[in-house]
N, C-alpha and C positions, 0 to 999 in steps of 0.2 A: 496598605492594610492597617487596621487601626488597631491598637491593641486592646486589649479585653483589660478592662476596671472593674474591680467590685468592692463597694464600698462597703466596708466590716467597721460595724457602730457593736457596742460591749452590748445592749440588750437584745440584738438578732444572732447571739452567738452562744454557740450549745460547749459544754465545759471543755470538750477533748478540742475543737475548733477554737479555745480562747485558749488553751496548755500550749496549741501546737505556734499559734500567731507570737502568744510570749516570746518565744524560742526567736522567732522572726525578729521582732521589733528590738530583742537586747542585739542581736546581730548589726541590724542598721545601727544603733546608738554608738556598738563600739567604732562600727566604722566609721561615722563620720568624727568620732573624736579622737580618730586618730590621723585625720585631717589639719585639726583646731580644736581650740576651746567653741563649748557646746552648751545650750541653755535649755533649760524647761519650754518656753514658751516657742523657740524655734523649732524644738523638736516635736514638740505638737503639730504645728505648720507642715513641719516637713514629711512624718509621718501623714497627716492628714492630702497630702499631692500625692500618696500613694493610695489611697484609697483607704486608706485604717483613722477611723475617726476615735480618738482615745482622749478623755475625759483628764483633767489633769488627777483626779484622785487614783487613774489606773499608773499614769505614768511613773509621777510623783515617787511610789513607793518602789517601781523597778527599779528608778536611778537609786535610791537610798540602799536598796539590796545589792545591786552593781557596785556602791561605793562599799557595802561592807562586805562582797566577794574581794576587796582590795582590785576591781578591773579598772575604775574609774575614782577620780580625786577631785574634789569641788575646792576651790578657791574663795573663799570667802569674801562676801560682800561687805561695802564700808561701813553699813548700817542694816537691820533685821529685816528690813524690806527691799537691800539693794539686791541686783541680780546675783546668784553664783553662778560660775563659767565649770564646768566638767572637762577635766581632761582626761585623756586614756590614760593609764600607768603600765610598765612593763609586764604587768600581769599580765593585765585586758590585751595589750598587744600580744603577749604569747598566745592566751586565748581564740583573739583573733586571728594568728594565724594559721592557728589547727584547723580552726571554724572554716577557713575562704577552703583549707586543703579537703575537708568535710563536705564542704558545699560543693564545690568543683566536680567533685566526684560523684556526689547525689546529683546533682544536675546532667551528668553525661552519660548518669543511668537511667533515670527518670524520664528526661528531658529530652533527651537527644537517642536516647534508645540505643539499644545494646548492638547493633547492626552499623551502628555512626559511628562510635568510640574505640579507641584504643583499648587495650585490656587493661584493666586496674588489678585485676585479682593473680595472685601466683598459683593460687590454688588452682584446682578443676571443682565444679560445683559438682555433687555427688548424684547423678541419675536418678530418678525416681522409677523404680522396674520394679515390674511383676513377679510373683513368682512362678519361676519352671515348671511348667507342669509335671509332675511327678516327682515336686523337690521336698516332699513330707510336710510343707507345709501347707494349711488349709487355712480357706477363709470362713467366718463367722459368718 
């Protein structure tokens, strides 16, 4: 079975659809840089094998917002044109690991449906019921 690709380019994408993919792509970045050090131009690439075609003017500025949440740290190049290398910082790793506990969870709801999964919730979700007929309340 082949898996389903869709390539998401920044001009076929309506605002809530570009809010929600952000969320996505800082995700990927921390992950792989808590692999390794991580670069601009590989992370285009690499996002791009996913099907997310992003412009370096989109990128660019999530890493600069990522480094001044303190998630990620760039290492400075020998020269204004050499490469920086991004690495995660203890932040971005606490981040990221809320994120994977986040995601795991959203994914076994979403994904896997609630008849496949273990229960995440301690609660009980609250019934959504009628009212008794004859319980003084009326509807509109």
């Amino acid at each position: 079975m082949q898996a389903f690709r869709r390539s998401f380019s920044l001009s076929d994408m309506t605002p809530v659809t570009r809010e929600i993919l952000l969320s996505f792509w800082k995700v990927h970045i921390l992950h792989h840089a808590a692999s390794g050090p991580i670069y601009g131009l590989w992370l285009l690439n690499e996002l791009a094998e996913h099907g997310h075609k992003l412009s370096p003017g989109t990128l660019y500025p999530i890493l600069a917002r990522m480094q001044r949440n303190g998630w990620l740290r760039a290492t400075p190049g020998a020269t204004a044109r050499a490469r920086r290398y991004l690495r995660i910082t203890p932040a971005g790793q606490a981040v990221l690991e809320q994120l994977r506990e986040f995601i795991t969870q959203l994914h076994e709801e979403v994904v896997i449906g609630p008849n496949r999964r273990a229960p995440v919730c301690r609660g009980r979700r609250p019934a959504a019921r009628e009212p008794k007929p004859g319980s003084g309340r009326r509807r509109a």
